[in-house]
C-alpha positions as CSV (number, residue, x, y, z in Angstrom):
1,X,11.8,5.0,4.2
2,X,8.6,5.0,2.4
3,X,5.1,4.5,3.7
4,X,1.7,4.3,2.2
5,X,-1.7,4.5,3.4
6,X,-3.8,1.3,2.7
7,X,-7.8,2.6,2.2
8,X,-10.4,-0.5,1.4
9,X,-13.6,1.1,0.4
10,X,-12.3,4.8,1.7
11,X,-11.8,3.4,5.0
12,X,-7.9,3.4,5.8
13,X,-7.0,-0.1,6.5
14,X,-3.4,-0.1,7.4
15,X,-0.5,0.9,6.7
16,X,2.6,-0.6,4.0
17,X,6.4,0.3,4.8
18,X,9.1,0.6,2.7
19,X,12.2,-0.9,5.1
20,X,15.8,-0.6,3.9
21,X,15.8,-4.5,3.6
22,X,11.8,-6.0,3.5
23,X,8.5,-4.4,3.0
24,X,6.1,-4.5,5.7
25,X,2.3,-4.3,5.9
26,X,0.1,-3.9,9.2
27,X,-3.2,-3.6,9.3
28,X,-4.9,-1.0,12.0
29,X,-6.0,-1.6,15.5
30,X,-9.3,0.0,14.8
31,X,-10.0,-1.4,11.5
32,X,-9.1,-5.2,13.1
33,X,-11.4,-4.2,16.2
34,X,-14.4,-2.9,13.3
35,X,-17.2,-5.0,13.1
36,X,-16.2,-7.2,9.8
37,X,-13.4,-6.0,8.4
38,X,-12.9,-6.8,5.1
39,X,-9.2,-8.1,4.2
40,X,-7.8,-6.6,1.3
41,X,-6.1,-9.3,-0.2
42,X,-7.1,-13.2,0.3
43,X,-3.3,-13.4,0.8
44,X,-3.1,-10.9,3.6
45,X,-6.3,-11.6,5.8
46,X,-7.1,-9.4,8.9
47,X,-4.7,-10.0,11.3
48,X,-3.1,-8.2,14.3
49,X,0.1,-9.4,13.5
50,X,2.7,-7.5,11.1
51,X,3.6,-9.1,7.9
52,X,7.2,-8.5,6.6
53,X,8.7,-10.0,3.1
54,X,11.8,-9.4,1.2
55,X,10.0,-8.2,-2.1
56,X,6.3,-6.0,-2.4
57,X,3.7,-8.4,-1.5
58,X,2.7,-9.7,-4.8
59,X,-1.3,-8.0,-3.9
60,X,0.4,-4.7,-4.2
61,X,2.9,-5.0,-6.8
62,X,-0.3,-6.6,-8.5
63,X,-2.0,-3.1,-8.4
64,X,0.8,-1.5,-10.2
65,X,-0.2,-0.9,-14.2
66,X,1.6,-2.8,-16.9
67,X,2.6,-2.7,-20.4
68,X,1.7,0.7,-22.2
69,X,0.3,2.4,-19.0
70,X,3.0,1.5,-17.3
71,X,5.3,2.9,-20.2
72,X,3.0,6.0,-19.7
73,X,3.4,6.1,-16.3
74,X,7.3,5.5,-16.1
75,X,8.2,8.1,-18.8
76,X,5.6,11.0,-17.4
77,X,6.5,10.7,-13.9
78,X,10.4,10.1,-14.8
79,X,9.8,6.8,-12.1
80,X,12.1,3.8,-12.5
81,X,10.4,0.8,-13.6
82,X,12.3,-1.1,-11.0
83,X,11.4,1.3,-8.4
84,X,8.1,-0.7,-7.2
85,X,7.2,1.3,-4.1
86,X,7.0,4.5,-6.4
87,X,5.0,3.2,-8.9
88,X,2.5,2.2,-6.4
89,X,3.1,5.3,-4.6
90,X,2.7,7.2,-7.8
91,X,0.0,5.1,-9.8
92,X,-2.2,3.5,-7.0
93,X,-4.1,6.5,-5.6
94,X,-7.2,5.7,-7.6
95,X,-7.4,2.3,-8.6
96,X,-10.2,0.0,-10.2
97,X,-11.7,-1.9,-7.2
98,X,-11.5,-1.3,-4.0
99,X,-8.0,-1.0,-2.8
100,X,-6.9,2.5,-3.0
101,X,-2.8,3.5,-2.0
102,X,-1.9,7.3,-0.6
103,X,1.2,8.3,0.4
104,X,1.3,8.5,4.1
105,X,3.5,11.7,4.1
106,X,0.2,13.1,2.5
107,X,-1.8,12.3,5.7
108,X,-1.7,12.3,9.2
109,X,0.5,9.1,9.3
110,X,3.6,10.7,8.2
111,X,5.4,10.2,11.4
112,X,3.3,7.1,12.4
113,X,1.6,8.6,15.4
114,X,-1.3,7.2,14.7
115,X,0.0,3.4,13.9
116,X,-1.0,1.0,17.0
């Protein structure tokens, strides 16, 4: 399934999976072990443990644009509106704040080697 690269501030964060039945969301060993991580959601604070729902956590699906952009978005990009995990993957890369999402087939992560 899908995965995407969680950066807070440029610094990846963790890591959000795409399962055939839940999403799931883990933040890094390293960046729990940092000196003050920062969570990126009040909703998901810093936490070893995995978190796992049946629907995108509502911070992410949160990040995804609405109305017009997402009309924009949806007919440029050919996505499906109900296709959540590709508009984030597709429309999250540079958001306003300071949550950024990259597909983790872009980077190093792609087969989760470097998930602890």
């Amino acid at each position: 399934m899908r995965k995407a690269l969680v950066r807070i501030f440029g610094v990846d964060a963790g890591l959000l999976e795409e399962k055939e039945d839940c999403y799931e969301f883990r933040y890094f060993q390293e960046y729990v072990e940092s000196k003050n991580p920062v969570p990126i959601s009040l909703l998901l604070p810093v936490r070893r443990e995995l978190y796992r729902d049946k629907v995108l956590f509502p911070f992410f699906d949160g990040l995804i644009p609405e109305g017009w952009l997402l009309d924009i978005a949806v007919d440029n990009w050919k996505l499906d509106i109900r296709d959540r995990m590709g508009l984030l993957l597709a429309c999250c890369r540079e958001c306003i704040g300071a949550v950024s999402i990259v597909d983790a087939t872009e980077s190093s992560l792609a087969n989760g080697d470097d998930v602890k």
